[in-house]
C-alpha positions as CSV (number, residue, x, y, z in Angstrom):
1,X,0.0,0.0,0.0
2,X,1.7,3.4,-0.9
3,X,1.4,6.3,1.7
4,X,1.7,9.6,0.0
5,X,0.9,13.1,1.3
6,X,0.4,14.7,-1.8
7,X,-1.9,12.7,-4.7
8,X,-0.2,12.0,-7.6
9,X,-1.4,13.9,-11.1
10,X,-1.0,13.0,-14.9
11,X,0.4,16.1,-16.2
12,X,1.8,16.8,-19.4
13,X,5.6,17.9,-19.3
14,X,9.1,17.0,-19.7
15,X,12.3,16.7,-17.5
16,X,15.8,17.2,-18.1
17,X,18.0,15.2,-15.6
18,X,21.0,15.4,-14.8
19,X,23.1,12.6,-13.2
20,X,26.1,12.1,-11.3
21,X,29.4,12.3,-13.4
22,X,27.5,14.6,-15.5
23,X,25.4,12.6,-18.2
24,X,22.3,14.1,-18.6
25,X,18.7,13.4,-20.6
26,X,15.4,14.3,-21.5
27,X,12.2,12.4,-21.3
28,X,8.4,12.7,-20.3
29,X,6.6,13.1,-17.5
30,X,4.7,10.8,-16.6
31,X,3.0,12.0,-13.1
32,X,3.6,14.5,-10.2
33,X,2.7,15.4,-7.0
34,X,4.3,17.7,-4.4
35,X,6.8,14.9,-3.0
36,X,7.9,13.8,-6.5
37,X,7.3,13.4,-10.2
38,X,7.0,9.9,-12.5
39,X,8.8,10.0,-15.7
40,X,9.2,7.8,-18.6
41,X,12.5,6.0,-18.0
42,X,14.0,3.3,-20.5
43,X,18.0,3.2,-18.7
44,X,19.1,0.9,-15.3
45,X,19.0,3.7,-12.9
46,X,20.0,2.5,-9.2
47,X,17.4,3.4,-6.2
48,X,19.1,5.8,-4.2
49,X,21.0,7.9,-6.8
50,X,20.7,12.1,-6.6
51,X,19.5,13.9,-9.5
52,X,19.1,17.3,-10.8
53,X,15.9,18.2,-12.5
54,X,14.9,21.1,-15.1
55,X,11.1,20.3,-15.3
56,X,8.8,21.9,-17.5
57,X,5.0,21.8,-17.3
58,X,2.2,22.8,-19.9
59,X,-0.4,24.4,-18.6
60,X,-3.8,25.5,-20.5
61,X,-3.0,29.1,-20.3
62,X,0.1,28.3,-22.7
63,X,2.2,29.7,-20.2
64,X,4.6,26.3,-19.4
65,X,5.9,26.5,-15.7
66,X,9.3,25.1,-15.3
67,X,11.3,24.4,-12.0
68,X,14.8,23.5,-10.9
69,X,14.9,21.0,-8.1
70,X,17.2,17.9,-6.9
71,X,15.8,14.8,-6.6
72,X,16.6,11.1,-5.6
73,X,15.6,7.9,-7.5
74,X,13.3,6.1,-4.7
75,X,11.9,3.1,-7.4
76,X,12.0,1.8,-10.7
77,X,10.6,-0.7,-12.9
78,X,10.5,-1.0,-17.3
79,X,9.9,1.8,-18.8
80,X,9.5,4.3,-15.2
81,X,11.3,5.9,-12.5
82,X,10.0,7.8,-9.3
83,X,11.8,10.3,-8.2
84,X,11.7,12.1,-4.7
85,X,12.4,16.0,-4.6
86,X,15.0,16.9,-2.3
87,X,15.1,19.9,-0.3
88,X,12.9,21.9,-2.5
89,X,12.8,25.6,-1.4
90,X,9.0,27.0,-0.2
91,X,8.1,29.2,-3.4
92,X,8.7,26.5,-5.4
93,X,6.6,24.0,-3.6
94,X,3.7,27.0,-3.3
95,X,4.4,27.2,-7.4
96,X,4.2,23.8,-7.5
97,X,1.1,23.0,-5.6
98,X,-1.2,26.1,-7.7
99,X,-0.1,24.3,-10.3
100,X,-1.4,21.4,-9.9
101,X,-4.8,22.6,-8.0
102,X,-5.4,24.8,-10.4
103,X,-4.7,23.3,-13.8
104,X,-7.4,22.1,-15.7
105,X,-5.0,19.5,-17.5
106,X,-3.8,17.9,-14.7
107,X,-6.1,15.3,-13.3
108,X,-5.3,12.6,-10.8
109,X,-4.1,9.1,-11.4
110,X,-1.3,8.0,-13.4
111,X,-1.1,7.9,-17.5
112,X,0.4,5.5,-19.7
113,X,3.3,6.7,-21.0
């Protein structure tokens, strides 16, 4: 049984990550919520590794909102990764959860990727 404060929401986006030793790539995202985001994932990537994220979300209003936040894998399986936001500063948690009260496109549950 999963035990989440925040509900997870399909939202339409993508991610640049950036991992240790410096490789870095884009992908999809594949669900968020205030503790973390899902993202379309194809690569071995091992629980427990840090990560730097350049989100971007598309909203309705055309007006994408993008964040910079550090993260740590927490779980993967094919095709997925969950990743935990680390130490993410207040105003971009606030930004963060208007975003997904407010947006019409986000909906909760999780999407196929």
């Amino acid at each position: 049984m999963e035990h989440r404060w925040s509900e997870r929401r399909a939202v339409r986006g993508r991610v640049r990550i950036g991992f240790p030793g410096g490789a870095t790539t884009e992908t999809g995202v594949w669900n968020l919520s205030l503790g973390g985001v899902g993202i379309v994932y194809h690569e071995p990537a091992a629980v427990g590794t840090r990560v730097q994220l350049s989100l971007r979300l598309e909203t309705l209003t055309d007006v994408p909102q993008s964040y910079r936040l550090s993260g740590e894998v927490v779980h993967e399986t094919t095709g997925h990764l969950g990743i935990a936001f680390l130490d993410a500063d207040p105003e971009t948690m606030r930004s963060l959860r208007t975003a997904l009260e407010t947006d019409p496109a986000s909906h909760p549950g999780r999407v196929a990727a």
